[in-house]
Predicted model as a PDB file, atoms N, CA, C, CB and O in Angstrom, pLDDT in the B-factor column:
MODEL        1                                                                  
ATOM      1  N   UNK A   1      -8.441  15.030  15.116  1.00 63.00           N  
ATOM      2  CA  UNK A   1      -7.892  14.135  14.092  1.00 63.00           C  
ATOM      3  C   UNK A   1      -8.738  14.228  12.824  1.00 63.00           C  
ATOM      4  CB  UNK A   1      -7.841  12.666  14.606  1.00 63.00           C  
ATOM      5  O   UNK A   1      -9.803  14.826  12.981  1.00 63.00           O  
ATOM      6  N   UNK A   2      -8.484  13.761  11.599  1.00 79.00           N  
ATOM      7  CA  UNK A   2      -8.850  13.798  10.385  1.00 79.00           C  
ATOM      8  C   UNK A   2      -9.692  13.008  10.376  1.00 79.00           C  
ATOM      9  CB  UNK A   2      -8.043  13.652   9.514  1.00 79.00           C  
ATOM     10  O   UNK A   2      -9.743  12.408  11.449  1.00 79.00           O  
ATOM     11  N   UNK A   3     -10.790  12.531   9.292  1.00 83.00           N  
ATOM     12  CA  UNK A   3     -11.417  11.624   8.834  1.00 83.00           C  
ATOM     13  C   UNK A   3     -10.539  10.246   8.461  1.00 83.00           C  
ATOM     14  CB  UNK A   3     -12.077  12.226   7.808  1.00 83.00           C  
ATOM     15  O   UNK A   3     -10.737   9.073   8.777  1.00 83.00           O  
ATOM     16  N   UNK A   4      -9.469  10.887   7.642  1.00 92.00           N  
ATOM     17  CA  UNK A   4      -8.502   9.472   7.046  1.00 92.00           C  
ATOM     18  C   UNK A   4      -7.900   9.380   7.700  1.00 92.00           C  
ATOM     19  CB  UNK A   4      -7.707   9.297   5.908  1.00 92.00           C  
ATOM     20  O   UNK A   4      -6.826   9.119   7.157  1.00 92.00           O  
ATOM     21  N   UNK A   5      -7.702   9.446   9.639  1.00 91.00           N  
ATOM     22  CA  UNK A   5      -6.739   8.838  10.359  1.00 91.00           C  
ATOM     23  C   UNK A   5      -7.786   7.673  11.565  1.00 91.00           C  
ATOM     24  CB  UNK A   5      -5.688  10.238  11.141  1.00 91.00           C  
ATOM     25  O   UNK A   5      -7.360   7.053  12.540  1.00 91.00           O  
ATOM     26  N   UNK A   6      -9.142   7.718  11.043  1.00 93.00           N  
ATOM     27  CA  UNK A   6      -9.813   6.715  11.575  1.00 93.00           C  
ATOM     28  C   UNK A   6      -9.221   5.007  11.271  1.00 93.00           C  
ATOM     29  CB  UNK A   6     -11.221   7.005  11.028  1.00 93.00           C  
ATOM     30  O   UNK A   6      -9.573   4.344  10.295  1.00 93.00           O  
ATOM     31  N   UNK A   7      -8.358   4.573  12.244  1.00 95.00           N  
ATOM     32  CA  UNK A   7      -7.651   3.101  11.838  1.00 95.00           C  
ATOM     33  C   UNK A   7      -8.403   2.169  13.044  1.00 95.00           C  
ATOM     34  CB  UNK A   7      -5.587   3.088  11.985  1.00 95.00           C  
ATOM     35  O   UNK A   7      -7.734   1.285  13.578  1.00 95.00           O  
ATOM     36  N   UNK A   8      -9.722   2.374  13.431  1.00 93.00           N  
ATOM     37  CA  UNK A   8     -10.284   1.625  14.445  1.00 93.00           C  
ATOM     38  C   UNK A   8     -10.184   0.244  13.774  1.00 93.00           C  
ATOM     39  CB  UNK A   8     -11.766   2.107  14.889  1.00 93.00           C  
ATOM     40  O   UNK A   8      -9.747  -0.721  14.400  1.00 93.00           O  
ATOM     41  N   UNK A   9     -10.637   0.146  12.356  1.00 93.00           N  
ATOM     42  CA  UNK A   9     -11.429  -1.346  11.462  1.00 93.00           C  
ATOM     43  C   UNK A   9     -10.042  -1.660  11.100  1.00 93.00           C  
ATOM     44  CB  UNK A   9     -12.780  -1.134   9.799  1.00 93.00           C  
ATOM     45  O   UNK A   9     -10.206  -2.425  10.150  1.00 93.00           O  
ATOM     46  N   UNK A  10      -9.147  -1.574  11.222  1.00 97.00           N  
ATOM     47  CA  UNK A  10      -7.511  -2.371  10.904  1.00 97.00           C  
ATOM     48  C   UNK A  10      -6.985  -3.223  11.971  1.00 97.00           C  
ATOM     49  CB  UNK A  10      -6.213  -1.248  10.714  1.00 97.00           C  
ATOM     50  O   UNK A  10      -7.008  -2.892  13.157  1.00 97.00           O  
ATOM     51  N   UNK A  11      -6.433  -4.506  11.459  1.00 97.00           N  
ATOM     52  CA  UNK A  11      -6.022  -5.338  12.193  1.00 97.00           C  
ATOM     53  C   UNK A  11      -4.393  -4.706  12.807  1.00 97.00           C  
ATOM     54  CB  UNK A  11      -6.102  -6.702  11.336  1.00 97.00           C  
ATOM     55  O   UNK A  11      -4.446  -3.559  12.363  1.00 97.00           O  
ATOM     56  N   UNK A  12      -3.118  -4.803  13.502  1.00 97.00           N  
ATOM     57  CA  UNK A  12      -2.679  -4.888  13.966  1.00 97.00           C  
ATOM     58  C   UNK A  12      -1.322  -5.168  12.469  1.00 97.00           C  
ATOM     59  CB  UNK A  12      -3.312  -5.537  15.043  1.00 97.00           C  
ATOM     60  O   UNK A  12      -0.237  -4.655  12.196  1.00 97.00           O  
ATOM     61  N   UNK A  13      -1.850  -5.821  12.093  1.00 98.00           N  
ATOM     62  CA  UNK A  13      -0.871  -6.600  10.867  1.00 98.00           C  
ATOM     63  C   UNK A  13      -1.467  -5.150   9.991  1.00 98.00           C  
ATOM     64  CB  UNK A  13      -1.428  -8.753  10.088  1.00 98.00           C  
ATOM     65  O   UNK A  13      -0.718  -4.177   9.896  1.00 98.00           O  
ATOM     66  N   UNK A  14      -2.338  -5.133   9.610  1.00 97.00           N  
ATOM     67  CA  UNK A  14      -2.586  -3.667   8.767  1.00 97.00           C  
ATOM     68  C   UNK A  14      -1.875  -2.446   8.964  1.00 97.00           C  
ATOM     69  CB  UNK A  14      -3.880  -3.173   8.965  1.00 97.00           C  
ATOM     70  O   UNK A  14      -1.431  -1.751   8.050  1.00 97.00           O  
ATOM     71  N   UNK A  15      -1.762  -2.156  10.435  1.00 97.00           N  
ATOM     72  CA  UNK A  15      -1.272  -0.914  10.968  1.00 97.00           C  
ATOM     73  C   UNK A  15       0.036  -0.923  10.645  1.00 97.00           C  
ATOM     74  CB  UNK A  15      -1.471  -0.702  12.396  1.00 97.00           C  
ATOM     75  O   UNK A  15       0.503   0.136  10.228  1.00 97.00           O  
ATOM     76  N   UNK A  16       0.960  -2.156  10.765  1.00 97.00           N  
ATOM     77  CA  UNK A  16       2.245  -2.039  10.731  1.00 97.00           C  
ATOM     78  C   UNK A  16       2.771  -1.933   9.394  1.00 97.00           C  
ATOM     79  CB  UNK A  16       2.780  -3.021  11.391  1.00 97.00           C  
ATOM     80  O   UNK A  16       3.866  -1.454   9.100  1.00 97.00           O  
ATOM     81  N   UNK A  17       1.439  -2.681   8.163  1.00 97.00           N  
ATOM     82  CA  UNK A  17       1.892  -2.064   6.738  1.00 97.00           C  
ATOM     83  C   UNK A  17       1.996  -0.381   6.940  1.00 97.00           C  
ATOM     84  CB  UNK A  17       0.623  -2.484   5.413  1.00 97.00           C  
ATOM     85  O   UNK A  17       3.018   0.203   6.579  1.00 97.00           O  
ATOM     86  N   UNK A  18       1.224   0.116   7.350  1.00 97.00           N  
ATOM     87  CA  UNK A  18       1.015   1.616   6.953  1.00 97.00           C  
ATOM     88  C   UNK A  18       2.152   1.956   7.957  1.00 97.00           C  
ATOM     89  CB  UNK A  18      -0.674   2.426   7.219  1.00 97.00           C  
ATOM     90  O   UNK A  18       2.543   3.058   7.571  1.00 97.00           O  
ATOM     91  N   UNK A  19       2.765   1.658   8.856  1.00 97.00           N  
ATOM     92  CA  UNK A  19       4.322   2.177   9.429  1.00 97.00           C  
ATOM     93  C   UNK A  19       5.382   1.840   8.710  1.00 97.00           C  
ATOM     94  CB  UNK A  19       4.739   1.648  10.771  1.00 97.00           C  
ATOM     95  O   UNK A  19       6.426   2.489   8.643  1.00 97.00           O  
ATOM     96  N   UNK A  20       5.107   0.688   8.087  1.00 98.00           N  
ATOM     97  CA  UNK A  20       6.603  -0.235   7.311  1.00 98.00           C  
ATOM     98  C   UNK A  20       6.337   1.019   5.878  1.00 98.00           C  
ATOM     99  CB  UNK A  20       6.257  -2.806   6.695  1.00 98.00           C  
ATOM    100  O   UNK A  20       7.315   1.753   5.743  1.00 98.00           O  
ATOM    101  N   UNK A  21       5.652   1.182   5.288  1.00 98.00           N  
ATOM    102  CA  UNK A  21       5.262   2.340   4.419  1.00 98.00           C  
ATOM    103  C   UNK A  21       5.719   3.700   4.489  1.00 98.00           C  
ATOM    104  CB  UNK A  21       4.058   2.478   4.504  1.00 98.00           C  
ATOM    105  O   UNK A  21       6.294   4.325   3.597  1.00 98.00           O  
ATOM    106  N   UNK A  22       5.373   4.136   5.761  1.00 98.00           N  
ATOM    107  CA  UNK A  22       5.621   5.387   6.214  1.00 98.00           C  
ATOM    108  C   UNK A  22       4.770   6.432   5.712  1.00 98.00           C  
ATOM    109  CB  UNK A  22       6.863   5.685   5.971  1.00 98.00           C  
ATOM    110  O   UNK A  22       4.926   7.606   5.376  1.00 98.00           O  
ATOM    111  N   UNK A  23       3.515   5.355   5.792  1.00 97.00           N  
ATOM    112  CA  UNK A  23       2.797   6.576   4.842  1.00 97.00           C  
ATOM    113  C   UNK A  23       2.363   7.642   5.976  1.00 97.00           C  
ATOM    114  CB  UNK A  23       1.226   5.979   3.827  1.00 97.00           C  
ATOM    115  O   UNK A  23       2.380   7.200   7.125  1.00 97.00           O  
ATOM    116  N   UNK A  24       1.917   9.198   5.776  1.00 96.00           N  
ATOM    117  CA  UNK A  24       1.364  10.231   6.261  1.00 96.00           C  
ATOM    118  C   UNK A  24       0.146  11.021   5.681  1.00 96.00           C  
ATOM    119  CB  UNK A  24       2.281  10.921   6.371  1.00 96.00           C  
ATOM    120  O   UNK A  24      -0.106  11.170   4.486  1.00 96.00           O  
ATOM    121  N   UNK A  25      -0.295  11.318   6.345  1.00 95.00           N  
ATOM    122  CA  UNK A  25      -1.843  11.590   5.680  1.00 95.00           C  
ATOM    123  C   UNK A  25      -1.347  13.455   4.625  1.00 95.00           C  
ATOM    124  CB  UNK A  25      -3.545  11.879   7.633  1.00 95.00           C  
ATOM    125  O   UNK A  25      -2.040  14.103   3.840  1.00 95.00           O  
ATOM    126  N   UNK A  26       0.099  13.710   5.146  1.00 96.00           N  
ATOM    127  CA  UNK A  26       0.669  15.216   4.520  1.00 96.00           C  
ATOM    128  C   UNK A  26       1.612  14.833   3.424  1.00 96.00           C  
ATOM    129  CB  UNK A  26       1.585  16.259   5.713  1.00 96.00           C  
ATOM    130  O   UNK A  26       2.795  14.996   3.727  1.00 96.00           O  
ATOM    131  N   UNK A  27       1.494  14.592   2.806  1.00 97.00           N  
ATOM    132  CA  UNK A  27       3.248  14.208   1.545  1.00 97.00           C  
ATOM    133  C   UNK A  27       4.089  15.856   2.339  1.00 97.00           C  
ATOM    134  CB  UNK A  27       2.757  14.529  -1.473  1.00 97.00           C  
ATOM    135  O   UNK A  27       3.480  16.887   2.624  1.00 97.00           O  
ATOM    136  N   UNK A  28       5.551  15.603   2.514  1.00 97.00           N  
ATOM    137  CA  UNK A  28       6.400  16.261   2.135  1.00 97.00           C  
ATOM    138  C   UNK A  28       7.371  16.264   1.150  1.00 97.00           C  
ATOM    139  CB  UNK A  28       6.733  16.360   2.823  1.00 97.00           C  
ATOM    140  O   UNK A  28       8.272  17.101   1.193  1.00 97.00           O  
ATOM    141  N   UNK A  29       7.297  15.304   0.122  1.00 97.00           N  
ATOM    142  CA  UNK A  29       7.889  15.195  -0.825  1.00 97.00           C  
ATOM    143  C   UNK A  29       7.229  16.158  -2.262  1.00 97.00           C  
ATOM    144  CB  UNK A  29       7.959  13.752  -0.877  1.00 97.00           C  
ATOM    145  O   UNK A  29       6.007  16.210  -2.400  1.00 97.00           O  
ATOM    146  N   UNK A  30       8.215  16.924  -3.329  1.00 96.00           N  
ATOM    147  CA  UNK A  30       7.455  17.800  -4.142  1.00 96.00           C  
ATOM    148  C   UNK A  30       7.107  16.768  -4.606  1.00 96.00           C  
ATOM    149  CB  UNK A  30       7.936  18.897  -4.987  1.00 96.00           C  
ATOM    150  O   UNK A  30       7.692  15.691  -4.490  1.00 96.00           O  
ATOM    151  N   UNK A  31       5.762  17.065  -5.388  1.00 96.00           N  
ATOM    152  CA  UNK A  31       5.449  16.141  -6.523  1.00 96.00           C  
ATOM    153  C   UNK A  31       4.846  14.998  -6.175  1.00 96.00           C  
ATOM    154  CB  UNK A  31       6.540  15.772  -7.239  1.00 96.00           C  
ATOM    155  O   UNK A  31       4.035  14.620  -7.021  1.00 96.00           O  
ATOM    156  N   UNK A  32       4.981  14.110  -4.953  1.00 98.00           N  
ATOM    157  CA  UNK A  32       4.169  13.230  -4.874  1.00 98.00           C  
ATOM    158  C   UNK A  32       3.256  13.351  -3.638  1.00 98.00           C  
ATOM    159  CB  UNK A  32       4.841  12.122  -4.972  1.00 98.00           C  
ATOM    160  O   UNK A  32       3.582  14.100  -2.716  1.00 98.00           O  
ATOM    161  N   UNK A  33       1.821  12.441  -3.589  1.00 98.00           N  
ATOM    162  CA  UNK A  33       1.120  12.516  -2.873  1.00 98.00           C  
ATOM    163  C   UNK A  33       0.390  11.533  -3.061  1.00 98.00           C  
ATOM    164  CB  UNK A  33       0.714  13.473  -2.798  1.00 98.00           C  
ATOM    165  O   UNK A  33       0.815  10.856  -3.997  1.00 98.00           O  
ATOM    166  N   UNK A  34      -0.760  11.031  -2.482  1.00 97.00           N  
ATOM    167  CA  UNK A  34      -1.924   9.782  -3.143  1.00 97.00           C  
ATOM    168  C   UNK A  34      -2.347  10.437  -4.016  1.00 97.00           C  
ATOM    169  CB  UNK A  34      -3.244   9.146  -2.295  1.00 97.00           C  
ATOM    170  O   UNK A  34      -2.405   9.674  -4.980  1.00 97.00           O  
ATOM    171  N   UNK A  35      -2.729  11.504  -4.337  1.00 96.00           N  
ATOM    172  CA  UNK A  35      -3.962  12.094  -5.448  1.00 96.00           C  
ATOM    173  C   UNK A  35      -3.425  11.906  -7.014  1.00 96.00           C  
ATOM    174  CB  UNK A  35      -4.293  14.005  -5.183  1.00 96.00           C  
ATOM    175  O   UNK A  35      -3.998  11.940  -8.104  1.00 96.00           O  
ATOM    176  N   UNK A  36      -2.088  11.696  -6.610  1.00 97.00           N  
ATOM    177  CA  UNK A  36      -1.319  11.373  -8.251  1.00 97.00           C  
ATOM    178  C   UNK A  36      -0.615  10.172  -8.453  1.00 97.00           C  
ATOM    179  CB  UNK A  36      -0.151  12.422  -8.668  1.00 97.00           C  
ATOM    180  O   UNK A  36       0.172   9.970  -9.378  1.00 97.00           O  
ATOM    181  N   UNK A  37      -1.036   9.072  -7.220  1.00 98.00           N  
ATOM    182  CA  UNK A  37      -0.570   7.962  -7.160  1.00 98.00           C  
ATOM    183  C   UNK A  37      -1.615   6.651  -7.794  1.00 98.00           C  
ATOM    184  CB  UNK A  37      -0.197   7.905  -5.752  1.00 98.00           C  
ATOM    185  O   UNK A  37      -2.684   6.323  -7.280  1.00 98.00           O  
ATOM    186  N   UNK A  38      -0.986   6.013  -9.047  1.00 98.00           N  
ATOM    187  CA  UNK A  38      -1.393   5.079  -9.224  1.00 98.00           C  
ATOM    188  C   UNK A  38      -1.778   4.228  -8.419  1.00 98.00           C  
ATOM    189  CB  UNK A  38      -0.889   4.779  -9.752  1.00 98.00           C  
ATOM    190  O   UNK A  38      -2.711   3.798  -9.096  1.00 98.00           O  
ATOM    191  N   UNK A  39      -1.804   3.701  -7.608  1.00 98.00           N  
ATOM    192  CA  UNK A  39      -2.254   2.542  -6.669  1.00 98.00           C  
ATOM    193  C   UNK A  39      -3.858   3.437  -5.770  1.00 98.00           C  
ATOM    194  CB  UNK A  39      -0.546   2.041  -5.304  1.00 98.00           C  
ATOM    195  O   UNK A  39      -4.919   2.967  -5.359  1.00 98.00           O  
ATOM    196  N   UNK A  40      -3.341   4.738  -5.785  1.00 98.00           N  
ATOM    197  CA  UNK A  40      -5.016   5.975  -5.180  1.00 98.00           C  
ATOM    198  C   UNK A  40      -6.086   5.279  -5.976  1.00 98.00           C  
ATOM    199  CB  UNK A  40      -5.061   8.209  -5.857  1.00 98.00           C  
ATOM    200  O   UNK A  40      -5.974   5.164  -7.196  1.00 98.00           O  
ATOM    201  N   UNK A  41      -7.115   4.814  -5.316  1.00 97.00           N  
ATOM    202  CA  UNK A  41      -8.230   4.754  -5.323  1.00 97.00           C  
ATOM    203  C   UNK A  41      -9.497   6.326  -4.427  1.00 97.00           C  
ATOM    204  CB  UNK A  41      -8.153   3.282  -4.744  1.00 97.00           C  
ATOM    205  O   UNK A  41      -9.942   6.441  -3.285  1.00 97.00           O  
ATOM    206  N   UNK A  42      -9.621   7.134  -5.578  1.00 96.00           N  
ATOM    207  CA  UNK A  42     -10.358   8.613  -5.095  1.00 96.00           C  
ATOM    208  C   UNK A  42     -11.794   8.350  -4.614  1.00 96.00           C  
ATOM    209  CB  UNK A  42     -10.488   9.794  -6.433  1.00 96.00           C  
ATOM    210  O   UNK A  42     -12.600   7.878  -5.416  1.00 96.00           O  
ATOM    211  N   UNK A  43     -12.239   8.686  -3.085  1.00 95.00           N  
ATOM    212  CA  UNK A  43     -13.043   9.073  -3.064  1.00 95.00           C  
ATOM    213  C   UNK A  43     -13.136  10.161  -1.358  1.00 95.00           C  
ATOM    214  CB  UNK A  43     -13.820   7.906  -3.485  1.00 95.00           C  
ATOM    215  O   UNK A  43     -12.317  10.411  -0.474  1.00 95.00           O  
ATOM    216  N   UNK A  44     -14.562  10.529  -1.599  1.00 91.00           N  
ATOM    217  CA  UNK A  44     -14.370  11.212  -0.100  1.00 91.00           C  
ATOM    218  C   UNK A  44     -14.979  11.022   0.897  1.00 91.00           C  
ATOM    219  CB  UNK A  44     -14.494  12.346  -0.008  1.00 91.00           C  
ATOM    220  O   UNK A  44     -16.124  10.598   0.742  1.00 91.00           O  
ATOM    221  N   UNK A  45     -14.474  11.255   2.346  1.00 91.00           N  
ATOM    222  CA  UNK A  45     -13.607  11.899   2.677  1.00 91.00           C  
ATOM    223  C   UNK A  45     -12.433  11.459   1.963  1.00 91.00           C  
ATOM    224  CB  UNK A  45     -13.566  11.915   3.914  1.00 91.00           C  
ATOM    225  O   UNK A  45     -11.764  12.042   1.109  1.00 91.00           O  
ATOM    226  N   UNK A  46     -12.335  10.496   2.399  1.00 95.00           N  
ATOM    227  CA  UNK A  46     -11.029   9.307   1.999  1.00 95.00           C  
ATOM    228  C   UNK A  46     -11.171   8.311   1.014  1.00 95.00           C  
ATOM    229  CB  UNK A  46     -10.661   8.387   3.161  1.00 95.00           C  
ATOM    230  O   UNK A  46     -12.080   7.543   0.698  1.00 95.00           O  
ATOM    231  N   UNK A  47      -9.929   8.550   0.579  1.00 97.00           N  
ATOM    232  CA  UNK A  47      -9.827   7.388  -0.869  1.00 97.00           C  
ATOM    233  C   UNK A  47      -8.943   6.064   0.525  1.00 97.00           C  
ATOM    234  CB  UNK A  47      -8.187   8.271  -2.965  1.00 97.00           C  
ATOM    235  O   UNK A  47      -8.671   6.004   1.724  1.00 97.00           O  
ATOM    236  N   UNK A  48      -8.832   5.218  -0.803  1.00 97.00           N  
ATOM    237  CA  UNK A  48      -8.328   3.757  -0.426  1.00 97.00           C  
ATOM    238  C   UNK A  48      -6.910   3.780  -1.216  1.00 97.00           C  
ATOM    239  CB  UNK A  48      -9.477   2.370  -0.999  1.00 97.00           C  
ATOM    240  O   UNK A  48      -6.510   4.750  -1.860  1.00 97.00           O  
ATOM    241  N   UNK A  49      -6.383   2.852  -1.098  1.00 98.00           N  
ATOM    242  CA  UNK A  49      -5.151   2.583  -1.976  1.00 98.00           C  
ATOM    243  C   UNK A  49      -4.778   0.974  -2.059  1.00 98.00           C  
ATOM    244  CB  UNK A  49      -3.841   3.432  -1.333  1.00 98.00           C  
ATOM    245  O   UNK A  49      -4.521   0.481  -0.960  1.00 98.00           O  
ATOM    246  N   UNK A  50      -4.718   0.189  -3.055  1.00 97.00           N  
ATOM    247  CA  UNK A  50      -4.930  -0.954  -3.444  1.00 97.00           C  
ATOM    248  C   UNK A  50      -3.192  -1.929  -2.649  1.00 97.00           C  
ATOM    249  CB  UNK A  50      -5.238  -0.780  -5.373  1.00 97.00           C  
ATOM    250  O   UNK A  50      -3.050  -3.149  -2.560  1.00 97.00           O  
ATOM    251  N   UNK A  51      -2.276  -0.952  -2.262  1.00 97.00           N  
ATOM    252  CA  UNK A  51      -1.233  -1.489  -1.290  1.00 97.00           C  
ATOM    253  C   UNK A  51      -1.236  -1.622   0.135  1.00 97.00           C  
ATOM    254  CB  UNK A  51      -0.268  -0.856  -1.428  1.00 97.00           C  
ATOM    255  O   UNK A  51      -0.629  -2.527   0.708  1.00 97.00           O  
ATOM    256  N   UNK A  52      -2.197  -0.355   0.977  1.00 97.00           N  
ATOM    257  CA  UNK A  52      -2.322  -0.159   1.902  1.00 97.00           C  
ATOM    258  C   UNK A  52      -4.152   0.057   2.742  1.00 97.00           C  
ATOM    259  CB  UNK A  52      -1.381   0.761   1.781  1.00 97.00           C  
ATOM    260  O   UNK A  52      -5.038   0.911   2.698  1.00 97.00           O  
ATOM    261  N   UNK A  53      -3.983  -1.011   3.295  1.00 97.00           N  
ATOM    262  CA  UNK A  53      -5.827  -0.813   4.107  1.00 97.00           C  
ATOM    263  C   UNK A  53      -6.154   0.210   4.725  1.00 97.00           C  
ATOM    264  CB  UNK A  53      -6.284  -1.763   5.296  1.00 97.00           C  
ATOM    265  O   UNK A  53      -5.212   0.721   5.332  1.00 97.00           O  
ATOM    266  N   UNK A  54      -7.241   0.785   4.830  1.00 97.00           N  
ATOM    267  CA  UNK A  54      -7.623   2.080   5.347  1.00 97.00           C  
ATOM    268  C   UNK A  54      -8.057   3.070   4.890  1.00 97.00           C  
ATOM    269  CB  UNK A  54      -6.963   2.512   5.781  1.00 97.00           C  
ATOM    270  O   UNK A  54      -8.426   3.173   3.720  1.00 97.00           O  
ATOM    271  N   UNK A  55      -8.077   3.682   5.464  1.00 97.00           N  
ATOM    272  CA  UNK A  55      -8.699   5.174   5.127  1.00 97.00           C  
ATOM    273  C   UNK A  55      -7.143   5.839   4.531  1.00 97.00           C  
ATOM    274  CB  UNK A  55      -9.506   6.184   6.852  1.00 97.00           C  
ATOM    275  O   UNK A  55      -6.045   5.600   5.033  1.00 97.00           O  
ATOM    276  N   UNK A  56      -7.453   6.859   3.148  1.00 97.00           N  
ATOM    277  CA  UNK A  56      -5.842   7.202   2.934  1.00 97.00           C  
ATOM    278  C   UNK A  56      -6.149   8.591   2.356  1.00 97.00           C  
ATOM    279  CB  UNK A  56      -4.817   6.065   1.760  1.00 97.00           C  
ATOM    280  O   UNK A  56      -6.913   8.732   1.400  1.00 97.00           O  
ATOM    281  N   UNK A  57      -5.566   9.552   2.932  1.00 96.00           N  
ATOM    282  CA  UNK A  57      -6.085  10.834   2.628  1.00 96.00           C  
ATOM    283  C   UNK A  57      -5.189  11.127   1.155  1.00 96.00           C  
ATOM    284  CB  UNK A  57      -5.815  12.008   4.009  1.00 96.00           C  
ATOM    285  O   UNK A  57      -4.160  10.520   0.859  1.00 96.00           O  
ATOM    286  N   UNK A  58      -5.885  12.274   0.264  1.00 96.00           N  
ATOM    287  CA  UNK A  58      -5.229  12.902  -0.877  1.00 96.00           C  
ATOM    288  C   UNK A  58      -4.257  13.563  -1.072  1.00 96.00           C  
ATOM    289  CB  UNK A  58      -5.749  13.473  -1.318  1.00 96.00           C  
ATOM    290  O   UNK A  58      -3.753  13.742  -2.181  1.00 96.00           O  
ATOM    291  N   UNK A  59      -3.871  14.001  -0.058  1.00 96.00           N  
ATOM    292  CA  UNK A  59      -2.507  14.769   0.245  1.00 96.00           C  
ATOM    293  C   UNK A  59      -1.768  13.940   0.834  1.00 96.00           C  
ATOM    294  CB  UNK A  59      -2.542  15.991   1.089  1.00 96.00           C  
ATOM    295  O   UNK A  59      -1.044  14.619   1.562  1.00 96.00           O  
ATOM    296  N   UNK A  60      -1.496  12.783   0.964  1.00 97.00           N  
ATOM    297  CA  UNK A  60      -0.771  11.779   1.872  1.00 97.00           C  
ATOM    298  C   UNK A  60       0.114  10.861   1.199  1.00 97.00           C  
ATOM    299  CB  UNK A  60      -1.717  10.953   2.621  1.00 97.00           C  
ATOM    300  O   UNK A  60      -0.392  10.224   0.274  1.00 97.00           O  
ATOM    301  N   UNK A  61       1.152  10.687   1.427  1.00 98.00           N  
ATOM    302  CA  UNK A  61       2.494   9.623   0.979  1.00 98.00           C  
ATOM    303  C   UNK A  61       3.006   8.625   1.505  1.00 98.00           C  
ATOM    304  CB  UNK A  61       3.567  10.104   0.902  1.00 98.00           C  
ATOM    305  O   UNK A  61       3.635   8.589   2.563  1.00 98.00           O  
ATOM    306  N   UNK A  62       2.674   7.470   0.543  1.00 98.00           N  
ATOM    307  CA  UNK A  62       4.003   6.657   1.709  1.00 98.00           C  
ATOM    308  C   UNK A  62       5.086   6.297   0.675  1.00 98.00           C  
ATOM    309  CB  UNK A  62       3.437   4.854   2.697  1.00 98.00           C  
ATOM    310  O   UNK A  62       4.971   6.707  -0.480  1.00 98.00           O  
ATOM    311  N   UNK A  63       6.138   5.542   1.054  1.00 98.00           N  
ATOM    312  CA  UNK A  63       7.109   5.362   0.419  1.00 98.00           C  
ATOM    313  C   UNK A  63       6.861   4.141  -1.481  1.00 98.00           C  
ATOM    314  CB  UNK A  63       8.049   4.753   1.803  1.00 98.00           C  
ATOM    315  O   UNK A  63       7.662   4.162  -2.416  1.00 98.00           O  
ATOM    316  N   UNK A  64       5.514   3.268  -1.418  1.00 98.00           N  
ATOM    317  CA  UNK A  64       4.849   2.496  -2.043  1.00 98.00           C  
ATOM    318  C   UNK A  64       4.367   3.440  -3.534  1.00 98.00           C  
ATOM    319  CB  UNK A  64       3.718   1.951  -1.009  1.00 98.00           C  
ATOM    320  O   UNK A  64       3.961   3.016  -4.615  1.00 98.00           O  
ATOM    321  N   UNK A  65       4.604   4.831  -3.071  1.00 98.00           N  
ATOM    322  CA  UNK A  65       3.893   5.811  -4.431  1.00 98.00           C  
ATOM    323  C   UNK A  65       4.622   5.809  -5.671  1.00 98.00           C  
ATOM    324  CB  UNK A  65       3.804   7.460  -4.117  1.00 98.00           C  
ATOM    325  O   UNK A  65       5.765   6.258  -5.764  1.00 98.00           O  
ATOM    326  N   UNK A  66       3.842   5.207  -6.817  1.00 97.00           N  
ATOM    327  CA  UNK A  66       4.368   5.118  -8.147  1.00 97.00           C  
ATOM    328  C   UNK A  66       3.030   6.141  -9.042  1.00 97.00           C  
ATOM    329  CB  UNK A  66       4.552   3.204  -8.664  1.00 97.00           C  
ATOM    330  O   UNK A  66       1.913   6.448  -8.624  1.00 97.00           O  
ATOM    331  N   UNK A  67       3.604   6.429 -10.205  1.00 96.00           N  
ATOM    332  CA  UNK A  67       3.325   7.659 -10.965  1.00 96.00           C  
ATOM    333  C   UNK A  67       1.984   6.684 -11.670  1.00 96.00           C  
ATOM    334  CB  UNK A  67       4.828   8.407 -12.136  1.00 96.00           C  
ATOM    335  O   UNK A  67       2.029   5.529 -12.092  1.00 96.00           O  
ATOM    336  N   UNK A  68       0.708   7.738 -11.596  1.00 93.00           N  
ATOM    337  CA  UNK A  68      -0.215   6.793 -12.471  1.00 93.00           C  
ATOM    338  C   UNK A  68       0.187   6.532 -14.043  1.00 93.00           C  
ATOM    339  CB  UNK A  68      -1.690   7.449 -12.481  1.00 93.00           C  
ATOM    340  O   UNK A  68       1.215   6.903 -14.609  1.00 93.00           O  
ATOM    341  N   UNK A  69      -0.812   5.857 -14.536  1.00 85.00           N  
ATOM    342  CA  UNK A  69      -0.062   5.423 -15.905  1.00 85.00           C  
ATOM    343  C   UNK A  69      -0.624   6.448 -16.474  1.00 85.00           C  
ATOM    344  CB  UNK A  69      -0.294   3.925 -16.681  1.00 85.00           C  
ATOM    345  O   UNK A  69      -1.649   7.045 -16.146  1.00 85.00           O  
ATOM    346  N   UNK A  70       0.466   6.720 -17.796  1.00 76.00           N  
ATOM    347  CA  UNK A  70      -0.011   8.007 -18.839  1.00 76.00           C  
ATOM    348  C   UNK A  70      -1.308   7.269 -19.501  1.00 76.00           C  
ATOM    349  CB  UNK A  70       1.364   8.533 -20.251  1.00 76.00           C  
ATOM    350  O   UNK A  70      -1.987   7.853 -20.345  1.00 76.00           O  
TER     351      UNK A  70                                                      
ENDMDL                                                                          
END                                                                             
């Protein structure tokens, strides 16, 4: 497993944001991912994201991804 799929420190109520999300630590969508998502907070291994608790990898999407601001 990855670094950003460590969800030991998440409550139960946390986990089910990141399912109700659908986020994945892979975007298959072109164009979006956390690394170009406004709400991405960057760091490494793993960034954070100010919608979803946890560890959240840079290549990863959930449905919550909006375009950072110009």
């Amino acid at each position: 497993a990855s670094a950003c799929a460590d969800l030991s420190g998440l409550t139960p109520a946390d986990i089910k944001v990141r399912e109700q999300l659908a986020y994945v630590e892979a975007s298959k969508v072109e164009g979006k991912n956390c690394a170009n998502c406004g709400l991405f907070k960057a760091a490494k291994p793993c960034g954070s994201c100010t919608v979803i608790k946890g560890p959240i990898a840079e290549k990863g999407y959930c449905t919550a991804w909006a375009p950072k601001a110009a």
